[in-house]
C-alpha positions as CSV (number, residue, x, y, z in Angstrom):
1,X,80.9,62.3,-54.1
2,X,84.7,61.9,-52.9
3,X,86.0,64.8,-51.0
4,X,89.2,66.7,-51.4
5,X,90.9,65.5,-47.8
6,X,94.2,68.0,-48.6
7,X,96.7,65.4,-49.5
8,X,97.4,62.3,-51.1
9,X,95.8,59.1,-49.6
10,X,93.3,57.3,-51.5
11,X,90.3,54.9,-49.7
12,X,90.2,52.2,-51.3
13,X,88.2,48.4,-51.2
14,X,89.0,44.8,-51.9
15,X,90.9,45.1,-49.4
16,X,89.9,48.1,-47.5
17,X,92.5,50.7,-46.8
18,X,94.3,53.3,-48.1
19,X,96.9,54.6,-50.7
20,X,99.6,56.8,-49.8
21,X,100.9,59.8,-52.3
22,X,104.3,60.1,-53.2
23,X,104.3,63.0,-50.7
24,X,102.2,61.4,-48.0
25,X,103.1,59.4,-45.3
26,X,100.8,56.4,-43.7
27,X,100.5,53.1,-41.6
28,X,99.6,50.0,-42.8
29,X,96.0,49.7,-41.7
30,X,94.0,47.8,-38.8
31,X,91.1,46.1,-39.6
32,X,88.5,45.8,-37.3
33,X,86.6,42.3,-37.6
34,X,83.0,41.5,-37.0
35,X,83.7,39.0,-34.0
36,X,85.9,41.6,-32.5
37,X,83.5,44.4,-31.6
38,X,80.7,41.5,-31.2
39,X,80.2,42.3,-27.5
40,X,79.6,46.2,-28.2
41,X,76.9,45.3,-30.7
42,X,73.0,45.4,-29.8
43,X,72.9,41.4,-31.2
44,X,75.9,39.6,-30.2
45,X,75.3,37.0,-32.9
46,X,74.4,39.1,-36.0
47,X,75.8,38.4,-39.1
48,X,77.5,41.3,-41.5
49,X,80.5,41.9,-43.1
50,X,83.7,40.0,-41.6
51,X,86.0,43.2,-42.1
52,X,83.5,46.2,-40.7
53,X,86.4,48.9,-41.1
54,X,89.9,49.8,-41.6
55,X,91.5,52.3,-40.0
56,X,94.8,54.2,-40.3
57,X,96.1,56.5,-37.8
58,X,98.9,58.8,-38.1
59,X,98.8,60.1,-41.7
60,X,99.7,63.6,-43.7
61,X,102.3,64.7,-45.2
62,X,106.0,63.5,-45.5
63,X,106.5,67.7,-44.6
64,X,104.5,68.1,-41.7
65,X,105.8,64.9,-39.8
66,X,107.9,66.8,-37.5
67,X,105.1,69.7,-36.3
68,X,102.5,67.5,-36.0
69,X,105.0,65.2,-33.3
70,X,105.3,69.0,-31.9
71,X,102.3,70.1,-31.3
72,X,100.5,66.3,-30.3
73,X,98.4,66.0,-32.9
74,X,97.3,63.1,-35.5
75,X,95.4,63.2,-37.9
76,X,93.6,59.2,-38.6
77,X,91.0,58.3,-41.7
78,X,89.0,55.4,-41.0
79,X,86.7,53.8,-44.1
80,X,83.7,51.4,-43.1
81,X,82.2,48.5,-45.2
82,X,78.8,48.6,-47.0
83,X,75.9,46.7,-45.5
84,X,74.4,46.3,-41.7
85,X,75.4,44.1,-38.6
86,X,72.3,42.3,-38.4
87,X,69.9,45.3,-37.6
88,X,72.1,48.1,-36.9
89,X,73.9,49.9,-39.6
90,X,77.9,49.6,-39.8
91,X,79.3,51.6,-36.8
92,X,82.4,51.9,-34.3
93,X,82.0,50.7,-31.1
94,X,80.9,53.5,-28.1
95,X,83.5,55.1,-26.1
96,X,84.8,58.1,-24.3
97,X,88.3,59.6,-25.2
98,X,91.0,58.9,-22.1
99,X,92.4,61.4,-20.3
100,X,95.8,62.7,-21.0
101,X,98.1,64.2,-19.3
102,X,99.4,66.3,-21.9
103,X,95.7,68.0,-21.5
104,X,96.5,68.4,-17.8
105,X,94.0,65.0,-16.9
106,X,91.6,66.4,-19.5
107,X,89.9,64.2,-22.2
108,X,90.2,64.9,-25.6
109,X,87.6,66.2,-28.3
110,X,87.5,64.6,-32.0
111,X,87.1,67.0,-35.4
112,X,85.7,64.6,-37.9
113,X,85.4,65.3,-41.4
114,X,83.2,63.3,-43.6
115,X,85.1,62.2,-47.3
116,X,82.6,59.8,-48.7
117,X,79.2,58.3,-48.0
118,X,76.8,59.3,-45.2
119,X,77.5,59.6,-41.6
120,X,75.9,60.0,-38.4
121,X,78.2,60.9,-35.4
122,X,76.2,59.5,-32.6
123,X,77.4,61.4,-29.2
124,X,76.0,61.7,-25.4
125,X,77.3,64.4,-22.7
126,X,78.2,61.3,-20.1
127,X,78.1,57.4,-20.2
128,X,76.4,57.6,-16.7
129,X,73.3,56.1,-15.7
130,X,71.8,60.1,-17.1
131,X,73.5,60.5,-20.0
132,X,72.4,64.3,-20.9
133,X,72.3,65.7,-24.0
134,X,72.1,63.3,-26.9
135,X,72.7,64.5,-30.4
136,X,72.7,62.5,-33.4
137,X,74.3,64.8,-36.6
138,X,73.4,63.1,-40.4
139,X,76.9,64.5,-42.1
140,X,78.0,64.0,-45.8
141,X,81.0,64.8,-48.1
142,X,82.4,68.2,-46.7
143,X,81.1,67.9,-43.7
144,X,83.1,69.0,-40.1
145,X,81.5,67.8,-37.0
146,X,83.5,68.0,-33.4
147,X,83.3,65.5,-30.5
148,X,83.7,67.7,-27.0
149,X,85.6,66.6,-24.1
150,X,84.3,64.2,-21.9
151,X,81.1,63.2,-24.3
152,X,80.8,59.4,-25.1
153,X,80.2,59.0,-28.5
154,X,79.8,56.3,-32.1
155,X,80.6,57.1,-36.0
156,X,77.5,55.2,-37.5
157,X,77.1,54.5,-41.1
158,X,73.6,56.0,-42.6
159,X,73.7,54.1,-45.9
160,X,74.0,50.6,-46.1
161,X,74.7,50.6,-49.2
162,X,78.2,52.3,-49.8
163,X,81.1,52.6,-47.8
164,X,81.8,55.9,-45.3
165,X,85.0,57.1,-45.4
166,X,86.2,59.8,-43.1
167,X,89.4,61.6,-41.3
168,X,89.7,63.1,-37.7
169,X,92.3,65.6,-36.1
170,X,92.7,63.4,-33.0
171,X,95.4,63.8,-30.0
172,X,99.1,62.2,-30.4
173,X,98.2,60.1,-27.6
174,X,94.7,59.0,-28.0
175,X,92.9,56.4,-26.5
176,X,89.8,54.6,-25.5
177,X,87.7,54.3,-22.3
178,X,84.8,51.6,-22.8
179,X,84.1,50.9,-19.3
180,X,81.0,52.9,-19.3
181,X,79.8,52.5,-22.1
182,X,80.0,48.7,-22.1
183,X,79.0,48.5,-18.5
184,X,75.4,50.1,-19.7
185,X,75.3,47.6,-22.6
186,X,76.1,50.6,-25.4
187,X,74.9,54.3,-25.9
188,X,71.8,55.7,-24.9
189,X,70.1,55.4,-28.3
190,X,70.6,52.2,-30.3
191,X,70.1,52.8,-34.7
192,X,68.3,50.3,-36.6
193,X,67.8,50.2,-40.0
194,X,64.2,50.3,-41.5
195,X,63.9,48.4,-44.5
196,X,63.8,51.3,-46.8
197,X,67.2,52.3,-45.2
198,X,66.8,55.3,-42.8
199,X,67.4,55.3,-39.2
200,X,65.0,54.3,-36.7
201,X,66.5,55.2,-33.1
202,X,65.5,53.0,-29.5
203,X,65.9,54.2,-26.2
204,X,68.3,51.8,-24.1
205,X,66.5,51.1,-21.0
206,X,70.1,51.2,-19.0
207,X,70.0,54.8,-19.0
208,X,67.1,57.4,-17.9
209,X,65.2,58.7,-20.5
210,X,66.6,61.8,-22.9
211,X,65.6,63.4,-25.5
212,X,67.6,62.2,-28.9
213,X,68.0,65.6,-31.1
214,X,68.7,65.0,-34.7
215,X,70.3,68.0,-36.4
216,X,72.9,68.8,-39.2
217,X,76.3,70.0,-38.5
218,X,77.0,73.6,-37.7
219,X,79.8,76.1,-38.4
220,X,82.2,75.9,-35.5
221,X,83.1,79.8,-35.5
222,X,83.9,80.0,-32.4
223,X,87.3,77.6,-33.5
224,X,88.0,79.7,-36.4
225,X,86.9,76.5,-39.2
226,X,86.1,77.7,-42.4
227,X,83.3,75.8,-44.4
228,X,84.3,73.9,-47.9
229,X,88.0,73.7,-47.0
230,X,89.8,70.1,-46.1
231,X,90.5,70.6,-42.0
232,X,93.7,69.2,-43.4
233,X,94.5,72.6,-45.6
234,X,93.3,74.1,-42.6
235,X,95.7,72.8,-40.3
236,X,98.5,73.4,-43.5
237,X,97.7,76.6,-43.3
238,X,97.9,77.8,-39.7
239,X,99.0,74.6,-37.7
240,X,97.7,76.4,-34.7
241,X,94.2,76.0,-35.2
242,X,93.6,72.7,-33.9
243,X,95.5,73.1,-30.7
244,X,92.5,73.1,-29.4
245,X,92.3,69.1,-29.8
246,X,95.4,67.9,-27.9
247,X,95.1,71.1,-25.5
248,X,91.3,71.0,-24.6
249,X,91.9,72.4,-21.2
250,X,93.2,76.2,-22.7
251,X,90.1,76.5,-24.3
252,X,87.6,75.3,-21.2
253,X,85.4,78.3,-22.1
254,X,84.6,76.9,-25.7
255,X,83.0,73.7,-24.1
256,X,80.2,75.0,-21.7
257,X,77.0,74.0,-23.0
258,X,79.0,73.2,-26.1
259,X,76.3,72.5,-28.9
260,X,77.7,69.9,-31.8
């Protein structure tokens, strides 16, 4: 199942990337190679595929170019190869959003949407020696799950066996921080893939022990999202709702004890 992202841009493989609409506007995409995110990975010297994922950031509309420059947001689609990096499924590498100053030193959330394939979005409340709450949320097609401020967090692939292919309302001026992460060897939880292809989840001994929940995405009310229509229509439709991404800090009472 493909789903409707709101405007013209078409995933596609052999090369990965994307095509633009007539009416859209895009990048040419960055691919992300094996022996680049090597030193992320639980195994070092897995094999896999060469090109893990392509990724585009900054796409839409020709229309919209102007207000998204406006009001500092980006929207980015991302598509990740079939198959596994030696035991682990396809996945981005862990990190926490920087701060920006636009957010008055805040760091930015993530709204992903899930267009093809199966996802997890892997996320952790800090990527301290306690890492608090851990949540790991199995999305599909349709599906809208948000990254808070602050959390450190990975996109994993849950099926092997097909490519996953998402978008993101980002901020203007993202970035990542990988200090943490990297300095505890990953994430709290490492995914491995059984051999009849679901997840099997290990504790990294770097942190203190948590509890990994596993749950699906929820409706995210409380930002006004409305379930079965593209975040992008969304945004077409009242380009106000996602200020809440580049401008994190006017909405600090959305994020306590924030549940994903």
């Amino acid at each position: 199942m493909l789903f409707n992202p709101g405007f013209e841009i078409t995933p596609v493989t052999n090369p990965m990337g994307f095509e633009y609409g007539k009416n859209s506007f895009g990048p040419k995409v960055e691919i992300r190679t094996l022996d680049a995110i090597r030193s992320s990975l639980f195994d070092p010297d897995c094999i896999g595929p060469e090109e893990v994922y392509s990724i585009a950031m900054d796409v839409g509309k020709k229309e919209h170019k102007s207000i998204l420059h406006n009001l500092h947001l980006l929207f980015g689609v991302v598509t990740y190869a079939e198959g596994k990096l030696g035991k682990e499924p396809v996945r981005s590498q862990g990190h926490i959003h920087k701060k920006s100053a636009y957010a008055n030193g805040w760091s930015t959330p993530e709204v992903y949407e899930i267009w093809s394939g199966a996802a997890i979005i892997y996320m952790q409340e800090t990527a301290m020696d306690n890492p608090g709450r851990c949540f790991a949320i199995h999305a599909g097609p349709g599906d809208v799950v948000i990254v808070p401020p602050n959390w450190a967090h990975a996109t994993i692939s849950a099926n092997p066996n097909a490519p996953l292919t998402f978008g993101a309302w980002c901020d203007r001026e993202y970035g990542f921080d990988y200090k943490d992460v990297r300095s505890h060897g990953g994430l709290a939880w490492f995914p491995f893939v059984r051999k009849n292809n679901t997840m099997q989840w290990e504790k990294n001994q770097n942190y203190s022990c948590q509890e990994l929940i596993i749950k699906s995405p929820r409706k995210y009310t409380e930002f006004g999202l409305a379930s079965g229509i593209p975040i992008y229509t969304q945004f077409e439709e009242n380009p106000d709702k996602f200020n809440f991404v580049p401008r994190p800090d006017l909405f600090q009472d959305k994020w306590i004890d924030f549940v994903p």
